[in-house]
C-alpha positions in Angstrom: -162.8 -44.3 119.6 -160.3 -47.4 120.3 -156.6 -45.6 120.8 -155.2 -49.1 122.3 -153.2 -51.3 120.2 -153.5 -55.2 120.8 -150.2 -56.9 121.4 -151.4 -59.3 118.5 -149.4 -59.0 115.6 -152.6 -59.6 113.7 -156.5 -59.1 114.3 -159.1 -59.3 112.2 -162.7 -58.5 113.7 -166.2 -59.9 111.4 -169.6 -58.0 113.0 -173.3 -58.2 111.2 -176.3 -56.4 112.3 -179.9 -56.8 111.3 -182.7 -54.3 112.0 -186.4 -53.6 111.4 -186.7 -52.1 108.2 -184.2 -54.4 106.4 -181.5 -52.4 108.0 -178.3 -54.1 107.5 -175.1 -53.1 108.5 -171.6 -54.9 107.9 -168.5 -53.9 109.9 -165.0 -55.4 109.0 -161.8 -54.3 111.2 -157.8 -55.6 110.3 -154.5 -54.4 112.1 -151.6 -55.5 111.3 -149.2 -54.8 114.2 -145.4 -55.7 113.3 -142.1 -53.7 115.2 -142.6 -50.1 114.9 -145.4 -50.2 112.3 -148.8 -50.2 113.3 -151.7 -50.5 110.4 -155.3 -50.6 110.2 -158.5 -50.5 108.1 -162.2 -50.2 109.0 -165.0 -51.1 106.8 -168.5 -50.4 107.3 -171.3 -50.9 104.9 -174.5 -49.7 106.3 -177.9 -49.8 104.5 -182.1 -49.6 105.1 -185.3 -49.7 102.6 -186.3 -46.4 104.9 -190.0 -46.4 106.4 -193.0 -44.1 105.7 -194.7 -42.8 108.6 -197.0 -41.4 106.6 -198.0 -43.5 103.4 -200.2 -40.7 101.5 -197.2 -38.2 101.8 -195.3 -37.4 98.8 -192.1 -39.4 100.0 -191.0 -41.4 102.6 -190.1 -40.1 105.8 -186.5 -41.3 105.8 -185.8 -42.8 102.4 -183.8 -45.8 101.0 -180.1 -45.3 101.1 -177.3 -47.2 101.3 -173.4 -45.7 102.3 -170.0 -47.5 103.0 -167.2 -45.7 105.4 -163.5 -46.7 104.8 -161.2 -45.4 107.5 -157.2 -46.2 107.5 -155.2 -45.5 109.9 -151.2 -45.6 110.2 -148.8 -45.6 112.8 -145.1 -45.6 112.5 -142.6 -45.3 116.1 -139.8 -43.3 115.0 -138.1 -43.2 119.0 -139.8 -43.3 122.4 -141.0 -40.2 122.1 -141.9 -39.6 118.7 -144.6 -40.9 116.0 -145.7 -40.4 113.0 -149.5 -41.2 112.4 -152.1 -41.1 109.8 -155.7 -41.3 109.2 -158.7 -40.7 107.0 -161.8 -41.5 106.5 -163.6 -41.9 103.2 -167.7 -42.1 102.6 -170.1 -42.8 100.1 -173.4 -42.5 100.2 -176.5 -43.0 98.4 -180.2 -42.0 98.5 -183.4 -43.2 96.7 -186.0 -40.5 97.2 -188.9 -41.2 95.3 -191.8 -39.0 95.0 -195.8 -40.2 94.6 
């Protein structure tokens, strides 16, 4: 987990991934860092046609699925010694079983 702030007042961060099994995954990261306010969102949409180790079984060994995690975070600096933060994390998922 990244608990560092940049000195940028803005950052936005792009990263694509591409694995075997048409595994795809799409990150997306923005901070907005203005004064005493500190704001971010992360976005990740992850997804894979699964794989059958086993093609006579009923279903696949892991199946098709695709999910998408959102993750905001807030930060306001009331004094030197005080904050008041907030953050979440949302997820979807979904999964195609199919069954021979």
């Amino acid at each position: 987990m990244i608990t560092e702030v940049p000195d940028d007042p803005y950052n936005l961060q792009f990263q694509s991934y591409y694995k075997t099994n048409n595994t795809i995954d799409f990150i997306d990261n923005a901070l907005v860092n203005q004064n005493d306010l500190t704001a971010s969102i992360f976005v990740d949409r992850l997804s894979s046609d699964g794989y059958d180790l086993f093609p006579n079984s009923v279903s696949q060994t892991a199946p098709e699925f695709s999910s998408y995690t959102i993750n905001p975070k807030v930060n306001y600096k009331l004094s030197d010694n005080s904050s008041i933060k907030y953050s979440g994390r949302i997820l979807f998922e979904e999964q195609k079983t199919i069954c021979n």
